[in-house]
N, C-alpha and C positions, 0 to 999 in steps of 0.2 A: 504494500500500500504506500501510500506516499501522498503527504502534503511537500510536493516537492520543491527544492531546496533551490532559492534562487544562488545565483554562480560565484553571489557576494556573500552569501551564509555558509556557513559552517558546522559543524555540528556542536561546536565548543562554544561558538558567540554566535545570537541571533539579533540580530538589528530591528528595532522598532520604526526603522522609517517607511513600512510601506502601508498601502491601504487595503490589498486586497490577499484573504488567505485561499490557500486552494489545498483543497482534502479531496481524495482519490485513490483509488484500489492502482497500487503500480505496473501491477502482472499484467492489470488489464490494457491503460490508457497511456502508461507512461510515455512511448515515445508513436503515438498517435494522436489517440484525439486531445487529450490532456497536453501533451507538448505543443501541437498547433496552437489550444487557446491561450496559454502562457504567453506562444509570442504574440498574440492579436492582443492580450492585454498590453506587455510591456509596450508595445507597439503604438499603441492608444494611449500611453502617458501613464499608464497606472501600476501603480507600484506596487508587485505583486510579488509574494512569498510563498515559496516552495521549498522543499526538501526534498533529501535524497532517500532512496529505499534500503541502501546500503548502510543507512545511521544506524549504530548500536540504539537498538531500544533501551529505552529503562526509563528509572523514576525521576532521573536528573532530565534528561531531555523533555518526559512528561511534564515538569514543569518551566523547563523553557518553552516549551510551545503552549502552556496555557498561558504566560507571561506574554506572548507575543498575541495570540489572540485579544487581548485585552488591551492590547495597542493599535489595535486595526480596524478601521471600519465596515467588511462585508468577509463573510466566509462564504465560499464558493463549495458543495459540497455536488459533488460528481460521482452520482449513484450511478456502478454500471454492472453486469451480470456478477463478478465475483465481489464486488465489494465489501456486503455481509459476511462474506468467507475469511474476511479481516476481524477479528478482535483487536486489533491497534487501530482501525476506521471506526470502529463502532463505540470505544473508548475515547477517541475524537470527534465525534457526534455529538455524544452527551455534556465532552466540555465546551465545545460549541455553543451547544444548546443553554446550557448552563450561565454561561456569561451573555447570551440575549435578553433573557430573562430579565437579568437585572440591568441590562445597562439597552443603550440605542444601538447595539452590536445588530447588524443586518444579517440576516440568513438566506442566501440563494439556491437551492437546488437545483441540479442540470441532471433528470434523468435519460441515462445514455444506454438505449437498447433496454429499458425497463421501464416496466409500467409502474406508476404511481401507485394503483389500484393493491398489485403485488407486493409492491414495498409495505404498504401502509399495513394492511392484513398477513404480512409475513408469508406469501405466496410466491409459487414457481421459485425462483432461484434464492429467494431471500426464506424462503419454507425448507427450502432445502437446505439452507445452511444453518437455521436455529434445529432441525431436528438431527443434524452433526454434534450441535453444541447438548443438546439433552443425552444423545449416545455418550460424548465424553464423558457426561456426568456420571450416566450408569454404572460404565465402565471403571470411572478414578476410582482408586484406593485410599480415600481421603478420608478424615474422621466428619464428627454429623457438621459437626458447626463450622468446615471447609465446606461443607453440598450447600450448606445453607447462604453462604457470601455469595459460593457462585451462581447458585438460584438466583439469588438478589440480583447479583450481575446481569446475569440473562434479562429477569424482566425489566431494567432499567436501560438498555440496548432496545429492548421490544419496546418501550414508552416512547425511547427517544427517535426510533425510525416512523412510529404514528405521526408525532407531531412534527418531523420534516415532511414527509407524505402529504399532510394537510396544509403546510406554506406551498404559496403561491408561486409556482417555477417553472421551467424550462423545462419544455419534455421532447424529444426530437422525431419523433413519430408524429407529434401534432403541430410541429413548428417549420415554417422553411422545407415542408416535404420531405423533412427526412434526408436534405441537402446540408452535411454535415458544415462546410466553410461557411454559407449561407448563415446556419446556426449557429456558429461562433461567433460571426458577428452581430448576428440578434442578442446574445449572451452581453456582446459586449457593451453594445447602447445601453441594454437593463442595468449593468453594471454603472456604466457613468450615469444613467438618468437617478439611480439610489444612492449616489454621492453627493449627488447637484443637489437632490430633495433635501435642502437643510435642516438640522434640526434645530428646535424653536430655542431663543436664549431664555434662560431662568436666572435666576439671583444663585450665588454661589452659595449663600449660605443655608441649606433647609433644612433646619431645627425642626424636629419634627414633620417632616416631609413625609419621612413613611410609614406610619402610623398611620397618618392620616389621608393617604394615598392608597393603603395597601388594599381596602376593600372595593377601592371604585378599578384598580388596576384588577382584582380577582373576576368581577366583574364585567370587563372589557375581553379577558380569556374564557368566560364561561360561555358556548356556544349554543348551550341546553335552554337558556333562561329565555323565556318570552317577552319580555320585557327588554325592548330596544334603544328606549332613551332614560336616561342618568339626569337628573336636575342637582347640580351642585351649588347650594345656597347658601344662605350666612351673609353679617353686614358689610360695609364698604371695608377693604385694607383686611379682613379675614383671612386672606390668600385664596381665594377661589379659584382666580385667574394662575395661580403659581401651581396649582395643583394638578388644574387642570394641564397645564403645559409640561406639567412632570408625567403625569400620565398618557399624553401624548406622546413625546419624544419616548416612550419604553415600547409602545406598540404602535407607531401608525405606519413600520415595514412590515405589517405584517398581514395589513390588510392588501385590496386592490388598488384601491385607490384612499385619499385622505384630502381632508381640508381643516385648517384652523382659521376662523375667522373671528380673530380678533375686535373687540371695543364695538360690535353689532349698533349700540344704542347710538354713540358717536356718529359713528359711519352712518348709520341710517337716519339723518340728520341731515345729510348734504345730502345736496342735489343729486338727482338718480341715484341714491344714497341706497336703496334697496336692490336695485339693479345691476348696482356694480357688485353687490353684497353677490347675486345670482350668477353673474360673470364668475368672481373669479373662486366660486364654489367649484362650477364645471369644469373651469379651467385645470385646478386641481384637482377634480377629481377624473379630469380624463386625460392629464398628465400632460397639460398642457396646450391643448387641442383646444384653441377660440372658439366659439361659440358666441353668436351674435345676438342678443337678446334688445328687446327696445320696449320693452313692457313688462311687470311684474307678472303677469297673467302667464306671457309666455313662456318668462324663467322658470314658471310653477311647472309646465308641463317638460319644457325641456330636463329637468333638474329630477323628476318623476322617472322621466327615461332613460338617465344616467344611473339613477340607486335603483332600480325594480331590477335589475342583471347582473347586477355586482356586488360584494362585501366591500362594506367602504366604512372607512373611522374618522366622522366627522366633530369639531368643537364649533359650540356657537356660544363667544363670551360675551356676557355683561348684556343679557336681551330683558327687555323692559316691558313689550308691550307683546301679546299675541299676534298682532299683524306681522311682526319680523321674523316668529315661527311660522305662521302659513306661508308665506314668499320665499322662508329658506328650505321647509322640509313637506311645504304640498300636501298632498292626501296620507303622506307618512306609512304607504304601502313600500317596506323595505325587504332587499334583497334580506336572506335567512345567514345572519350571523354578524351583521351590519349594528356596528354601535354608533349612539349619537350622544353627546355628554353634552350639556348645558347648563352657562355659569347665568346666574341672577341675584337679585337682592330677593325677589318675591316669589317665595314657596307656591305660592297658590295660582303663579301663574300657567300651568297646564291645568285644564280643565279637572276637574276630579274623576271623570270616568275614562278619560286617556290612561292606558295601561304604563306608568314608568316608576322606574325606583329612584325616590326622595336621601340625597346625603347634603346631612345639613354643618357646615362647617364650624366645630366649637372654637376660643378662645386658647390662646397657646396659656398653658399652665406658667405659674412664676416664675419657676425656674426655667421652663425653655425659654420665656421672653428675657430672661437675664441673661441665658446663653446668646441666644440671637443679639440681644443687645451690645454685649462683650466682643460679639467677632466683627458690628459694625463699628463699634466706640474703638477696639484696638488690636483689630484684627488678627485675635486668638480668643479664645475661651476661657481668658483670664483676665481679670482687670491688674491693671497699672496698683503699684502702691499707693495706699490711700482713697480712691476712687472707690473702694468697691461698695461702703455704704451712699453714695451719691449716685453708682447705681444702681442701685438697688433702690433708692428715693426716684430716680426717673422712670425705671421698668415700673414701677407705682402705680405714676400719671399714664403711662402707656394702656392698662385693662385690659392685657391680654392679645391686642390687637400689632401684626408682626410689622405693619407698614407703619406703626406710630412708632414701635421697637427702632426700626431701620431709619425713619427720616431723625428722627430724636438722635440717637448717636451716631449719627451720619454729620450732624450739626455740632454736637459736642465734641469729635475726635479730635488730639490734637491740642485742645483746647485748658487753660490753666484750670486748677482748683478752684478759684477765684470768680470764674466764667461759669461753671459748674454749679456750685452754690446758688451764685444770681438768677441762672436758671429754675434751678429749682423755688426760689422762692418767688417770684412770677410766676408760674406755673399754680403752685401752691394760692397764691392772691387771686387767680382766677378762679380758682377751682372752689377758693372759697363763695364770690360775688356769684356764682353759680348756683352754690347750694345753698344760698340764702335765699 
């Protein structure tokens, strides 16, 4: 097998400068189809990492190549008839897989001379090689609690070939005619169009980010659930808009298409402010492809015809009013697995008998607003000497809220004792004239 080894790497030092990894059975594609796309990649500008088949396996290398994966923007995984015959590919699946999970890490599969159908359900040559892996078991001489890791083993190989099977990929029997150079360079626009698709900026610091993201991201992977669109609520500077953006950037390669449409209520404020909101929904969601809209009415139906055939992962932030959900999401008959997350101040704006699930964004606890506080006021998670009850008096006046945490000692950083105090007691003098 082989993620094979660009002519600059070696098995002793792996360089983090490239974008693109490529995982592959060697016996099968090494110097075929796998060597051609190598060089239509390098060829294309993209900096792509391989290895050689000849590398001493072990545990040192296993974790230089999960180090490098976690340097790189897309794995390229090139499923082809003996691939699963690898336990070194199928151990590079799951770290693969593993590191998308938690991060904006892109997954591609290129099935070559196999069907998706068979991979997924462990059939024809991928059936054949998991009832190999059950005969070794039979077979080993190994005490109980060795059968039982490698059970484990097995089924977490069988898990992780399901959910490549079920991303969105390259298949050569359905692509280009089965015109293998054709396909490679199909491979490769896919390639550069999921580098170009940027991912959204967030605030560096998110205290509390996954906590509070971890149900609406379970959510966005559960395929079973009938419920298509997510309302993410709570007051002005709550993080709605952050959360939502965290939850995007972990899944929207993973859908067909995506759109983040940021500040709805703003935007839909100016002139053809709805319209443009329709443009560049389709735009993104058909990867670019204009679409000419010149009416709300229109956008409703063209925008119907784009999501009724595809899984697509769309954000609508900061909507105010129900006219700016019928203009963005129509009759709301969506393709089957197709998430919609939408950020507002007002809960109660989807009607009550619209099918969606309600997450309502709490207040950051004292302590994470102190923390948050500490890495804007002094860019670690500690205060300065003597500061630390002055902030602990400004996380105070803040209530919880991460945008009052962030502009407050964004203002204060830097800033003397002196400057700190006066603060605080201004602050204090309003807050008194307030609650009187």
């Amino acid at each position: 097998m082989a993620i094979v080894r660009d002519q600059e790497a070696s098995s002793s030092t792996l360089k983090y400068n490239y974008q693109v990894f490529l995982s592959f059975r060697g016996e099968d594609t090494r110097k075929t189809f796998t060597d051609h796309l190598y060089t239509a990649l390098v060829q294309a500008g993209l900096r792509t990492f391989r290895d050689d088949d000849d590398i001493e396996r072990g545990n040192r290398l296993e974790l230089k190549l999960h180090k490098a994966i976690q340097h790189l923007s897309i794995s390229i995984i090139v499923l082809s008839k003996n691939y699963v015959f690898s336990k070194w590919c199928l151990d590079e699946v799951v770290m693969i897989l593993e590191w998308s999970r938690s991060s904006s890490h892109t997954v591609l599969p290129v099935f070559y001379d196999v069907d998706p159908f068979d991979v997924r359900n462990q059939e024809g040559s991928s059936g054949e090689a998991f009832a190999r892996y059950e005969e070794e078991l039979l077979n080993a001489k190994i005490d109980d609690e060795k059968k039982k890791e490698w059970m484990e083993k097995v089924k977490g190989w069988k898990v992780a070939l399901r959910e490549v099977a079920n991303l969105t990929g390259m298949v050569l029997t359905n692509q280009a005619n089965g015109h293998e150079a054709k396909f490679i360079q199909e491979i490769v626009k896919e390639v550069e169009r999921k580098l170009n698709c940027g991912v959204l900026h967030v605030t560096r610091h998110l205290v509390g980010m996954h906590s509070r993201a971890q149900n609406i991201d379970s959510w966005v992977h559960d395929r079973s659930s009938s419920k298509d669109i997510l309302v993410i609520c709570g007051m002005g500077g709550i993080g709605k808009t952050t959360i939502a953006k965290y939850v995007y950037n972990l899944n929207f390669q993973r859908f067909e298409g995506s759109s983040f449409l940021a500040s709805v209520k703003k935007e839909s404020e100016r002139s053809n402010g709805l319209v443009n909101l329709q443009r560049q929904l389709l735009s993104n969601i058909l990867k670019g492809k204009k679409k000419e809209i010149y009416n709300v009415d229109e956008g409703i139906i063209k925008i119907n015809e784009a999501t009724c055939c595809k899984r697509v992962l769309v954000v609508i932030d900061d909507v105010d009013e129900v006219k700016q959900l019928d203009a963005l999401l129509g009759t709301r008959e969506f393709y089957p697995g197709t998430k919609i997350i939408i950020t507002t101040r007002n809960k109660s704006l989807l009607k009550t008998h619209e099918v969606h699930t309600l997450h309502t964004v709490h207040n950051l606890s004292f302590y994470e607003s102190l923390e948050l506080f500490y890495w804007h006021a002094f860019g670690n998670e500690h205060p300065k000497k003597d500061y630390k009850e002055q902030s602990e008096r400004a996380v105070y006046h803040c209530g919880g809220l991460p945008l009052a945490c962030e502009i407050l000692a964004s203002s204060l950083s830097g800033k003397s004792i002196d400057v700190w105090q006066a603060n605080d007691a201004s602050i204090a003098s309003k807050d008194g004239m307030v609650d009187s």
